[in-house]
N, C-alpha and C positions, 0 to 999 in steps of 0.2 A: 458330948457324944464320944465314945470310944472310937478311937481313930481306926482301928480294923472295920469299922459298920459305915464308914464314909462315902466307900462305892455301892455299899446298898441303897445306903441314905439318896444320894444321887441317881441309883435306877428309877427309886421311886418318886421321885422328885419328876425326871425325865417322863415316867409311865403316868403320872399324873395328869402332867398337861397334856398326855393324847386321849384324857379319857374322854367316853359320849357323855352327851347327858338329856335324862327327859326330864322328868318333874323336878331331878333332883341329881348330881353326881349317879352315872353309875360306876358297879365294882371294874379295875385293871380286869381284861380280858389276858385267857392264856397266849390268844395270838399273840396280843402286843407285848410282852414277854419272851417269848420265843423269838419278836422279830429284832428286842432288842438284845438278847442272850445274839443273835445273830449279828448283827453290826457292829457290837464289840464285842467278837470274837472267843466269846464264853462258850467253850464246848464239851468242858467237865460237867458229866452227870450230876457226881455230889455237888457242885458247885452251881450248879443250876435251883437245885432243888433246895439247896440253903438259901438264894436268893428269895424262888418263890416263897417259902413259907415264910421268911421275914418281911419280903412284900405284901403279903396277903395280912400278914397283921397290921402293918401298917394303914392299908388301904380300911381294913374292919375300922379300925380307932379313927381314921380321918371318915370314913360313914356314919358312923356313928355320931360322931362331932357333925355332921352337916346335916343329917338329918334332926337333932339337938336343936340345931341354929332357928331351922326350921319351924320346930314343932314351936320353939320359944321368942316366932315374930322376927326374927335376926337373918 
């Protein structure tokens, strides 16, 4: 992994384990996002919005993979 993507790596790692779930994982919420942009102290616009949009991919490909898992008895 590129060492500059390490603290995204890790928000999403963090935003992971507070997500809900019904049938199945659901997607990272913007609150929890914003609450974690909030408790470490991230208050740059761009710097927010470079987070979500790497989060929100992240989160698509680990959806996608558990819905996968899913569909394929796993």
């Amino acid at each position: 992994m590129y060492e500059d993507l390490t603290d995204v790596w890790d928000a999403f790692q963090g935003l992971s384990a507070c997500r809900t779930c019904g049938l199945g994982p659901n997607p990272i919420g913007w609150d929890q996002m914003l609450a974690w942009f909030e408790i470490h102290g991230i208050e740059d616009a761009d710097v927010r919005d470079t987070y979500c949009r790497l989060i929100m991919v992240m989160d698509r490909v680990f959806l996608d993979h558990a819905a996968e898992a899913v569909k394929n008895g796993g």
